[in-house]
Backbone as ProteinMPNN parsed JSONL, in Angstrom:
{"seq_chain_A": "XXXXXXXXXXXXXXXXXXXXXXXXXXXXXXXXXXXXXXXXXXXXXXXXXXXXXXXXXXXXXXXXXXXXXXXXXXXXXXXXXXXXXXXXXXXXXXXXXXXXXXXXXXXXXXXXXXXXXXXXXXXXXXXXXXXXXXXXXXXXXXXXXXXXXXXXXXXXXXXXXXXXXXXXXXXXXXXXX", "coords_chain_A": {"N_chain_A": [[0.807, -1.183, 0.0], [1.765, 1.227, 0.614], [3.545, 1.846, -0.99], [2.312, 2.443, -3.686], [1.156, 4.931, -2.126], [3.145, 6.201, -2.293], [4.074, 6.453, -5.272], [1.893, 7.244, -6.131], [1.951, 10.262, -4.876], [4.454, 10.931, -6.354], [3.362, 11.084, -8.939], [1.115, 13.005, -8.124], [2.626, 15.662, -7.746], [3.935, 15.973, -9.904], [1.586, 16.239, -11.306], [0.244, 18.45, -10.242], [2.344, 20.36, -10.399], [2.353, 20.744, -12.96], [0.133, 21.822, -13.581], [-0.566, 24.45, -11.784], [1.776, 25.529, -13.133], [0.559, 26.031, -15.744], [-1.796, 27.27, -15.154], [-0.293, 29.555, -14.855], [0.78, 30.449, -16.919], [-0.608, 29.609, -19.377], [-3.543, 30.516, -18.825], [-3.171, 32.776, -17.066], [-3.811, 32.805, -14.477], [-2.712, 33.65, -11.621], [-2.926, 34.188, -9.077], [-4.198, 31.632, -8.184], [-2.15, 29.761, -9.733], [-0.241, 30.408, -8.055], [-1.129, 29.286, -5.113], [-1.177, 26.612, -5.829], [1.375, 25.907, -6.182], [2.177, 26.747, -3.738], [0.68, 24.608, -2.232], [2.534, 21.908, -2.838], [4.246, 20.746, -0.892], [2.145, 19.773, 0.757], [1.694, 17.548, -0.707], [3.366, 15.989, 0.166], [3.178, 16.114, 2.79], [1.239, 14.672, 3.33], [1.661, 11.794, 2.054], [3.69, 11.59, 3.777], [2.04, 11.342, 6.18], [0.168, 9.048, 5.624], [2.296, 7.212, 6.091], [2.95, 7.225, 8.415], [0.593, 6.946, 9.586], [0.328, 3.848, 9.027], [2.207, 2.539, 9.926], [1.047, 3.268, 12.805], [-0.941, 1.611, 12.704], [0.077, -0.826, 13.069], [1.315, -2.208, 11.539], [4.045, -4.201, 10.303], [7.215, -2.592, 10.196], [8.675, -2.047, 6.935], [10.71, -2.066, 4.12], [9.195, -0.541, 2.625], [8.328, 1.444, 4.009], [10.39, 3.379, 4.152], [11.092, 3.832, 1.738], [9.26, 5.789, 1.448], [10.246, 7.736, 3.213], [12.61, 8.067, 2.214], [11.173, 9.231, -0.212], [10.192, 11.965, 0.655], [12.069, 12.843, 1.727], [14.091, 13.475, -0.813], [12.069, 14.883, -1.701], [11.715, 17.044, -0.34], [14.127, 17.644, -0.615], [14.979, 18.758, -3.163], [12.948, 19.766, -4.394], [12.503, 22.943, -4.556], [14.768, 23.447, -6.19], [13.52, 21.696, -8.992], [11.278, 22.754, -9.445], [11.953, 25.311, -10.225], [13.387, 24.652, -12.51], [11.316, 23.221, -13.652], [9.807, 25.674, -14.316], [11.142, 27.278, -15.728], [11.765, 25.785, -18.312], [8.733, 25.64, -19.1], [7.919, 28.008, -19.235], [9.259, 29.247, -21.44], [8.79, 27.312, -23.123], [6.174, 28.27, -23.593], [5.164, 30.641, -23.188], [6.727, 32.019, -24.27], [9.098, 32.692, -23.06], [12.794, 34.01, -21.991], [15.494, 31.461, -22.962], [16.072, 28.695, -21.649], [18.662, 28.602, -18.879], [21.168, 26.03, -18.986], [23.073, 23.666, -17.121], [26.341, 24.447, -16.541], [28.646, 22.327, -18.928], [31.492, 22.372, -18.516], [34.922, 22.544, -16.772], [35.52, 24.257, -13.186], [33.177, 25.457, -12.946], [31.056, 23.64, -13.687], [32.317, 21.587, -12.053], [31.515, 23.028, -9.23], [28.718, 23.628, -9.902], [27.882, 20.37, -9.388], [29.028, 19.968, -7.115], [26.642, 21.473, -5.941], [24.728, 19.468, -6.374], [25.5, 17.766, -4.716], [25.043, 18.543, -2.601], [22.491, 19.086, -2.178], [21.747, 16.199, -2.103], [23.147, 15.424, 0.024], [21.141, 16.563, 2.479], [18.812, 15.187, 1.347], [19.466, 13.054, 2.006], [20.043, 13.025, 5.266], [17.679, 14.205, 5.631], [15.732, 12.2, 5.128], [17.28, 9.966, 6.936], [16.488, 11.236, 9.384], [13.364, 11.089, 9.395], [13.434, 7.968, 9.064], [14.876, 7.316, 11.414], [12.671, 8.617, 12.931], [10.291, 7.079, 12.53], [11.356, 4.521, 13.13], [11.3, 4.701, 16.09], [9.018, 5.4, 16.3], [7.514, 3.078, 15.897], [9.045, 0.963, 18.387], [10.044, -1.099, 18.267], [12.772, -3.187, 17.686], [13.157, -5.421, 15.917], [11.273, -5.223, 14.434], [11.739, -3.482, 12.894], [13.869, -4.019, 10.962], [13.429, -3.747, 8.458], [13.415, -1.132, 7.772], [14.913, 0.296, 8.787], [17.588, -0.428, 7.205], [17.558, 1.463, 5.102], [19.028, 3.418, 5.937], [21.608, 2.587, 5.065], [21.386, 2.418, 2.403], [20.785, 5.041, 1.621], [23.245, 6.199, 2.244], [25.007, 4.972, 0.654], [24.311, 5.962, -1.484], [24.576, 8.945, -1.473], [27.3, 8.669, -1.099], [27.936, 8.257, -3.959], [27.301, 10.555, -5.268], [28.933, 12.018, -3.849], [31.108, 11.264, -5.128], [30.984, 11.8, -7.888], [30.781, 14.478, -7.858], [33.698, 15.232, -6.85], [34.682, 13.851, -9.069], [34.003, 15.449, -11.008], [35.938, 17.496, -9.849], [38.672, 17.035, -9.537], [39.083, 16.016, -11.718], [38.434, 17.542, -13.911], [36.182, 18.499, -16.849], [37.523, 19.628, -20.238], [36.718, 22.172, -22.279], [36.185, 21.604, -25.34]], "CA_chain_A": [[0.0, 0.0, 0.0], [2.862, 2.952, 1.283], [4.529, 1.98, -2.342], [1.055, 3.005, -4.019], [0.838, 6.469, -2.194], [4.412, 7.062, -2.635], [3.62, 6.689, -6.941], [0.419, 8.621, -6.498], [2.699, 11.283, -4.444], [5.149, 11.395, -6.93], [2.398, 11.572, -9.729], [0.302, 14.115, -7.705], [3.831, 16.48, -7.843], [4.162, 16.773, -11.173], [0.56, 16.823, -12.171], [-0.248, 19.791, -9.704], [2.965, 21.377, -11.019], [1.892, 20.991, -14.444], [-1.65, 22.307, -13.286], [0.196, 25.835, -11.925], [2.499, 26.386, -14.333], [-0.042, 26.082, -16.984], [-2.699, 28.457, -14.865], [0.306, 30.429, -15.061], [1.522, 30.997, -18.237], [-1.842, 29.532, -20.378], [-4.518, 31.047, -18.363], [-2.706, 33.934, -16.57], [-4.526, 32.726, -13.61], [-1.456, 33.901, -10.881], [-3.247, 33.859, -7.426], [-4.423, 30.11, -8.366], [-1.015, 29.27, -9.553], [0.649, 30.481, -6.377], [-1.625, 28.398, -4.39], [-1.092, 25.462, -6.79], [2.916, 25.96, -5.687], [2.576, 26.646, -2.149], [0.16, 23.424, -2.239], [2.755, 21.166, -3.305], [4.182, 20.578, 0.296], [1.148, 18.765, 1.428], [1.627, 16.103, -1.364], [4.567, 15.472, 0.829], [2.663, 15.455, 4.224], [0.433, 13.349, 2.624], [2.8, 10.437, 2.198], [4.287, 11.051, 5.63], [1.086, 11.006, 7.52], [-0.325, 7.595, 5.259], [3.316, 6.086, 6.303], [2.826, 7.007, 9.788], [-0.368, 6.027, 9.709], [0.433, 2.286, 8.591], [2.837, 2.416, 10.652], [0.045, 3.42, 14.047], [-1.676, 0.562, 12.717], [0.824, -2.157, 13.396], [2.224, -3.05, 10.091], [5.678, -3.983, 10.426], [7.962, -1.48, 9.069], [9.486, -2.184, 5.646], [11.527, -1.435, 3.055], [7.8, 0.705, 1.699], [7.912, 2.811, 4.836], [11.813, 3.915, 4.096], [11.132, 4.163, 0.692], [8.096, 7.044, 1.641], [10.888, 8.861, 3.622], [13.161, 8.856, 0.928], [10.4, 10.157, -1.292], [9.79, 12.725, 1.625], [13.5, 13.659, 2.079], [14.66, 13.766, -1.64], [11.142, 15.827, -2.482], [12.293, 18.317, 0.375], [15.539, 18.565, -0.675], [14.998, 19.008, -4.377], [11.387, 20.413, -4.705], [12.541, 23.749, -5.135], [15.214, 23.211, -7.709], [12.544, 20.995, -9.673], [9.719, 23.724, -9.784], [12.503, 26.576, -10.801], [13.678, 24.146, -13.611], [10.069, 23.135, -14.582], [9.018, 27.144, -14.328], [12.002, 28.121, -16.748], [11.142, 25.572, -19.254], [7.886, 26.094, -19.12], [7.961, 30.05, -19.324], [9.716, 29.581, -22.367], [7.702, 27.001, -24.539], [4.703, 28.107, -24.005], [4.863, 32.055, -22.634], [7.514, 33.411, -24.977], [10.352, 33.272, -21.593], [13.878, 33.394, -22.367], [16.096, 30.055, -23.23], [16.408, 28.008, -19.817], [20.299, 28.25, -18.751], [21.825, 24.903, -18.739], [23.938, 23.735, -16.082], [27.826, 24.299, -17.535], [28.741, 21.614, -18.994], [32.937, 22.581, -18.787], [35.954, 23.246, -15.42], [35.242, 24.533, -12.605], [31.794, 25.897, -12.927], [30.616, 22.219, -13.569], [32.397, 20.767, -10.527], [30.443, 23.433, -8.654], [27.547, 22.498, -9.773], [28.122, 19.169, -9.242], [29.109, 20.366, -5.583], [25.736, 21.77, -5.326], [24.004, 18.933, -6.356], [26.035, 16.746, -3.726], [24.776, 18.869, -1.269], [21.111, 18.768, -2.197], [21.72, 14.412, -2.077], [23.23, 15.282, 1.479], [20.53, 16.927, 2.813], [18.129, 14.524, 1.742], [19.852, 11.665, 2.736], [19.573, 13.667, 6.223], [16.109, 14.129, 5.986], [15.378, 10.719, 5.281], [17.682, 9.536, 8.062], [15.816, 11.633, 10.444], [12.862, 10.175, 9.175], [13.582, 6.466, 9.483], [15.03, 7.441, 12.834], [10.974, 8.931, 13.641], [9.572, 6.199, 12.533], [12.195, 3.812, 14.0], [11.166, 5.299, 17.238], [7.188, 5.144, 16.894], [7.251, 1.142, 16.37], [10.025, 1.158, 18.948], [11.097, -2.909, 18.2], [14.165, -3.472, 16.579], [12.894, -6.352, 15.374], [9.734, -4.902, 13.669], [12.243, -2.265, 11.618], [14.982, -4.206, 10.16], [13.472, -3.568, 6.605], [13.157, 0.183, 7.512], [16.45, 1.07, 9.072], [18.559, -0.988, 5.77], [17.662, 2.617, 4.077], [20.327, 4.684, 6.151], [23.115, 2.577, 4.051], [21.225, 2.95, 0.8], [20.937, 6.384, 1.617], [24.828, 6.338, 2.427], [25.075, 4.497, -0.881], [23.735, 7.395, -3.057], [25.218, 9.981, -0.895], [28.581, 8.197, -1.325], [27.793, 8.041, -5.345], [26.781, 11.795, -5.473], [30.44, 12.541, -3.511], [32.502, 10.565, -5.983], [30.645, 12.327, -8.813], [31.277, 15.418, -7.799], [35.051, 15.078, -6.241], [35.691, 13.549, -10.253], [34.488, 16.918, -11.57], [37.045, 18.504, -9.55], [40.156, 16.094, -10.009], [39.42, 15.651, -13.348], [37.754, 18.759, -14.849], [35.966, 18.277, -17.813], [38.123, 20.737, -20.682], [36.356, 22.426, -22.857], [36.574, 21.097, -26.427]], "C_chain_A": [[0.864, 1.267, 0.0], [3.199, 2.992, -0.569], [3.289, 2.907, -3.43], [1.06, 4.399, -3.753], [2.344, 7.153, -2.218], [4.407, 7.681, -4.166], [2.771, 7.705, -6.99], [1.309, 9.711, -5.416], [3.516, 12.196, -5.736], [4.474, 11.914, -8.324], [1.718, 13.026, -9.539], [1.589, 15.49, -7.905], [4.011, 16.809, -9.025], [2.684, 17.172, -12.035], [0.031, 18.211, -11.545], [0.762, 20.538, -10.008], [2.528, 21.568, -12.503], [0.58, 22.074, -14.316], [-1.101, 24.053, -12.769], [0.611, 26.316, -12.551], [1.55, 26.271, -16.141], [-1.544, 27.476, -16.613], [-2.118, 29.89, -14.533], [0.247, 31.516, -15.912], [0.37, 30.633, -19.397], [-3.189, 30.567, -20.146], [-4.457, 32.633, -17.681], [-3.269, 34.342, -14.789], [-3.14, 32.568, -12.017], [-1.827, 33.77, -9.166], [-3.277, 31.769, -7.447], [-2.816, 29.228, -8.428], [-0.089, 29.294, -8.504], [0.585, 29.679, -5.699], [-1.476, 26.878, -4.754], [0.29, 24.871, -5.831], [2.916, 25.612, -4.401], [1.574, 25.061, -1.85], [1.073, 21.793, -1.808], [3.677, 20.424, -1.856], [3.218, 19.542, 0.929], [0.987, 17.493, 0.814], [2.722, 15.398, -0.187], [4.324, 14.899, 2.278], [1.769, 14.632, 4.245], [1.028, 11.886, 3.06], [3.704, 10.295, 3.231], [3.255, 10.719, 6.234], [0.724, 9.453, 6.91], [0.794, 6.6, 5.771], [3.015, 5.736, 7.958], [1.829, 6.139, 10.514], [-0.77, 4.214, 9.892], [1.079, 1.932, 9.444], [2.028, 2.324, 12.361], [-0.174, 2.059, 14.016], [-1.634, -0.593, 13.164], [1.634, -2.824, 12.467], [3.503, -2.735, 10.729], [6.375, -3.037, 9.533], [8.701, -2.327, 8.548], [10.573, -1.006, 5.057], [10.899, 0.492, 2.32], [8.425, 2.146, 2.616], [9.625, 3.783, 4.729], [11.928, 4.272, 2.792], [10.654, 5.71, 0.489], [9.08, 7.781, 2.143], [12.008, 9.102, 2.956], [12.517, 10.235, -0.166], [10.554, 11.878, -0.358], [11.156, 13.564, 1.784], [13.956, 14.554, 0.553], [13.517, 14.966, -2.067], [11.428, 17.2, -1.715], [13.622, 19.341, 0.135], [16.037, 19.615, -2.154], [14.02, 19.539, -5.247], [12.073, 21.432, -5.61], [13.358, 24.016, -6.214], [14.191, 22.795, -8.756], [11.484, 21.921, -10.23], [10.667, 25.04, -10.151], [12.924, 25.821, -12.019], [12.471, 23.892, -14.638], [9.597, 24.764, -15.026], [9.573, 27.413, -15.605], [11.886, 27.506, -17.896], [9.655, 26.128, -19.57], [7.842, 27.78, -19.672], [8.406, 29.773, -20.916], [9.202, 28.591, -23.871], [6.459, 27.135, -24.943], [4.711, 29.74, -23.986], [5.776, 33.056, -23.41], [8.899, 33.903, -23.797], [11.484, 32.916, -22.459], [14.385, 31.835, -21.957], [16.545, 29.716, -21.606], [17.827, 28.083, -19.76], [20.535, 27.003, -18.206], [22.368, 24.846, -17.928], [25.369, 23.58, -17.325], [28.32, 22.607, -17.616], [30.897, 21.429, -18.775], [33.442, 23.16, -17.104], [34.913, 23.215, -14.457], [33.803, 25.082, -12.08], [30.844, 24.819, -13.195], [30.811, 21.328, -12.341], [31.559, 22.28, -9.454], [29.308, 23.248, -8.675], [26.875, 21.182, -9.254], [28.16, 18.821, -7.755], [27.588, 20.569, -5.043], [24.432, 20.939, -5.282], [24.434, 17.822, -5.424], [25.266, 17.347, -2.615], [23.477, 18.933, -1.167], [20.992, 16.963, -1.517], [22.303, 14.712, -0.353], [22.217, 15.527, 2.228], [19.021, 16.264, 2.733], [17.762, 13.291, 2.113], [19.366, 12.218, 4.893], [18.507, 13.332, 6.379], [15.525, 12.979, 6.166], [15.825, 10.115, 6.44], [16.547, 9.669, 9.246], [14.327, 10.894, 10.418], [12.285, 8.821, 9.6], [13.663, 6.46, 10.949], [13.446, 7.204, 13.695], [10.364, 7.692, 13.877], [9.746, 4.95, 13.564], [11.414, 3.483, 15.668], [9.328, 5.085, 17.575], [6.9, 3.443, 16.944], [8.05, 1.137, 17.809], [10.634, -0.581, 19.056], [11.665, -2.857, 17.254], [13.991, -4.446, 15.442], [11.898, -6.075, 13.936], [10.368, -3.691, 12.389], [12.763, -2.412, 11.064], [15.172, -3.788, 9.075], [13.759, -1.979, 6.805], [14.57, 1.092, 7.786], [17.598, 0.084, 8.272], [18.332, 0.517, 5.433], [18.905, 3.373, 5.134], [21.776, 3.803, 5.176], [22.669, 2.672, 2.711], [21.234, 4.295, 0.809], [22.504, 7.177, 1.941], [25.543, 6.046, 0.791], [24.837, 5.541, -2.055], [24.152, 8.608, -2.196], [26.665, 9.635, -1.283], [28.444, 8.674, -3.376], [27.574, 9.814, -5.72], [28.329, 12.522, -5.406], [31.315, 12.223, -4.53], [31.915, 11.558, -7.161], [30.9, 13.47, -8.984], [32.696, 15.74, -7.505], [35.327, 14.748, -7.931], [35.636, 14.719, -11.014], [35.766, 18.014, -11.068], [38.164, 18.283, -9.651], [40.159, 15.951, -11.234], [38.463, 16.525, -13.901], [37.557, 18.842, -16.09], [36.31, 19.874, -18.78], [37.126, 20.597, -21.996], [36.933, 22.218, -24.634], [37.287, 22.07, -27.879]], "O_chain_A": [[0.54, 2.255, -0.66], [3.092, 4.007, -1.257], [3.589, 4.027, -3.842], [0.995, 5.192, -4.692], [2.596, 8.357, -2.17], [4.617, 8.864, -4.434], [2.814, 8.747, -7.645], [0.207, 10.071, -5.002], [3.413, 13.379, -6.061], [4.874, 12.956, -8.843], [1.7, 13.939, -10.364], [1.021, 16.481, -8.363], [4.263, 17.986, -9.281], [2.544, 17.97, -12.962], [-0.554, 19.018, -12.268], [0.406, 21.717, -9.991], [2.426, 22.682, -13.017], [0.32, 22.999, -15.085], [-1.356, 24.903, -13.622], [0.271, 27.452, -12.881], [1.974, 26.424, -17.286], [-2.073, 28.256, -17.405], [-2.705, 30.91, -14.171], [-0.066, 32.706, -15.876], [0.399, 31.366, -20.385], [-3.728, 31.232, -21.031], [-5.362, 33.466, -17.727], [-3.232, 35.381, -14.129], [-2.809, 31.479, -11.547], [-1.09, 33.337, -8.28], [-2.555, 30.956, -6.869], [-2.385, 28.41, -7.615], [0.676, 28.397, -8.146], [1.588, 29.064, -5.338], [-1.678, 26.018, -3.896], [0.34, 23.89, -5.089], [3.406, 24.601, -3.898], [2.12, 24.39, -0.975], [0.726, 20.911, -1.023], [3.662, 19.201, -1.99], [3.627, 18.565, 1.556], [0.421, 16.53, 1.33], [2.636, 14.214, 0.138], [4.799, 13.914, 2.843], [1.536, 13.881, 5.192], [0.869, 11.173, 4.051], [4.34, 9.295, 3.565], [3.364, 9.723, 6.95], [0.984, 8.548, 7.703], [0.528, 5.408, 5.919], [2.896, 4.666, 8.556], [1.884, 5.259, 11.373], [-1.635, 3.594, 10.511], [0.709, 0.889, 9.981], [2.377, 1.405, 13.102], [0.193, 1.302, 14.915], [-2.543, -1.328, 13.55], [2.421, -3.759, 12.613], [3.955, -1.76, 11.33], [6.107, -2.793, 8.356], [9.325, -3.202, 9.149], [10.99, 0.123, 5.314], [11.34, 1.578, 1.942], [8.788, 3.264, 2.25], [9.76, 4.842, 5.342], [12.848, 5.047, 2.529], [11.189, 6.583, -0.195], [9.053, 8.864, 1.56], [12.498, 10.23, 3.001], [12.9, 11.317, -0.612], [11.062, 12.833, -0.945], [11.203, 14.783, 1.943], [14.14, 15.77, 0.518], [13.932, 15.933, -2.707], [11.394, 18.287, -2.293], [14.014, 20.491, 0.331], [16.823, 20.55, -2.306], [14.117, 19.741, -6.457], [12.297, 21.276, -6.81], [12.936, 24.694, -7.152], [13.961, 23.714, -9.543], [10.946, 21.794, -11.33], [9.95, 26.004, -10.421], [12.779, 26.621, -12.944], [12.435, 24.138, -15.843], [9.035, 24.929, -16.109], [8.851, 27.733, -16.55], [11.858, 28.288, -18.846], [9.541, 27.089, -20.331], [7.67, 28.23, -20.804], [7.586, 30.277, -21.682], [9.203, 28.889, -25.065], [5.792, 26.667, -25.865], [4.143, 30.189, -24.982], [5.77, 34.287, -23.373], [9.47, 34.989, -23.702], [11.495, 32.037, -23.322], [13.943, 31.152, -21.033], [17.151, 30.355, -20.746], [18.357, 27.552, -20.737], [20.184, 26.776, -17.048], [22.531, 25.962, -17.435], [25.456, 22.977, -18.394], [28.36, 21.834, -16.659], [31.436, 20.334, -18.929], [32.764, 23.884, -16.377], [33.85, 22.597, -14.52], [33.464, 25.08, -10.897], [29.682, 25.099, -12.903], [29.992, 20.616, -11.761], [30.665, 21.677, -8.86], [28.696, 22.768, -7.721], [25.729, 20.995, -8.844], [27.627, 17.857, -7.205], [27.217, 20.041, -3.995], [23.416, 21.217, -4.645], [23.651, 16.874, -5.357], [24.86, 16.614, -1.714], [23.069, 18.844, -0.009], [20.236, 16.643, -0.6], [21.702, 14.057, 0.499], [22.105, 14.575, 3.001], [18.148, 16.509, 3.565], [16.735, 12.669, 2.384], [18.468, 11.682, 5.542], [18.153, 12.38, 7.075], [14.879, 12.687, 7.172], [14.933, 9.645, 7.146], [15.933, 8.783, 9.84], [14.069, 10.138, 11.355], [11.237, 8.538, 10.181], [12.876, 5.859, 11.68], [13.066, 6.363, 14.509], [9.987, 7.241, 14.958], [8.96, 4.478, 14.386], [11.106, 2.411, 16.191], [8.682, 4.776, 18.577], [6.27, 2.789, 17.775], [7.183, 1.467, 18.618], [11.484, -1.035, 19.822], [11.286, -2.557, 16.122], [14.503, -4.36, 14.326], [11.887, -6.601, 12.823], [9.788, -3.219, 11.411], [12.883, -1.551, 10.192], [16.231, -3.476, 8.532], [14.415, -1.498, 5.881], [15.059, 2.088, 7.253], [18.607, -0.113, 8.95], [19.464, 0.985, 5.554], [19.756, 3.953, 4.46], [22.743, 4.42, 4.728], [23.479, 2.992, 1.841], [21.788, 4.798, -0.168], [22.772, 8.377, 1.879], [26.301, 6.715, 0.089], [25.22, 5.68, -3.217], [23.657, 9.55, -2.813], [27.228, 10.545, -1.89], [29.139, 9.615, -3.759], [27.883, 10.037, -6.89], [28.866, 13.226, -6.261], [32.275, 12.956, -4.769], [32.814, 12.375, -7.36], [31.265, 13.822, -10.106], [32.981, 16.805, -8.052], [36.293, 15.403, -8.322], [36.611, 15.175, -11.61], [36.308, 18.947, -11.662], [38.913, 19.235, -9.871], [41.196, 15.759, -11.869], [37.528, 15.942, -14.451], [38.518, 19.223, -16.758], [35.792, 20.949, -18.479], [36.79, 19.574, -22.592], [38.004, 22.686, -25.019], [37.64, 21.484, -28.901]]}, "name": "protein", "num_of_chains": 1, "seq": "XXXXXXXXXXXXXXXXXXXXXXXXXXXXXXXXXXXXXXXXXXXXXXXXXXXXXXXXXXXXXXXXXXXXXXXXXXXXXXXXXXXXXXXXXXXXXXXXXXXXXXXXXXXXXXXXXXXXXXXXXXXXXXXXXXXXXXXXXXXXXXXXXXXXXXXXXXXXXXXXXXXXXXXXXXXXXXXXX"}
């Protein structure tokens, strides 16, 4: 079931961004779209409270319920990038906005980037941690969480993978052709 409202989470996120940035820039409808935006938050408390919820209930914690605070961490950490990247396309194939700026693809201004997207993946490895921790804590048997506390090393795992990715932009700086 959690895996279900995590999909319809991640669904509900881009179709209510689609649904703003189109009562944006199609309709011109700007209070609505605001509210659309500031909305998009509650998809998020959504899929925490249904985890928690399952969790009240008695279901043993899984893999699902660590999955939901991934969703929950990475959507916190990366929302607002996501909805300034969707805005700037957007704006510009439908509204007449200037050309979206790419991330550099060349040196130093790439391994920054690269930096700043390590530090988004830190932050919602974090979140998630904290998270699992919560949850951890509301079953309170060790036994009953095994599946749920495995995510702090997958979440070490893609935090680790984020570091190396970025550390090779900076040791090995991609030169402009």
């Amino acid at each position: 079931m959690i895996v279900s409202v995590v999909i319809a989470g991640e669904a509900g996120f881009w179709v209510v961004l689609a649904l703003a940035l189109a009562s944006r820039y199609l309709i011109g409808w700007r209070r609505v779209s605001t509210a659309l935006l500031l909305a998009l938050p509650l998809i998020d408390l959504v899929v925490l409270g249904a985890t928690v919820l399952d969790l009240r209930h008695g279901t043993t914690a899984s893999w699902t319920h660590g999955l939901a605070a991934a969703y929950v961490g990475f959507s916190a950490a990366y929302g607002h990038y996501l909805v300034t990247w969707a805005d700037a396309h957007f704006a510009h194939r439908f509204a007449g906005g200037p050309t979206p700026v790419k991330p550099p693809k060349y040196g130093a201004a790439r391994a920054a980037h690269e930096w700043r997207i390590f530090a988004r993946t830190l932050l919602a490895a974090a979140i998630t941690a904290g998270l699992v921790a919560g949850m951890a804590a509301l079953v309170g048997d060790a036994a009953q969480t095994a599946g749920l506390t495995r995510w702090y090393g997958t979440m070490g795992l893609v935090t680790g993978i984020s570091l190396v990715i970025a550390a090779s932009y900076t040791v090995f700086p991609k030169k402009q052709p």
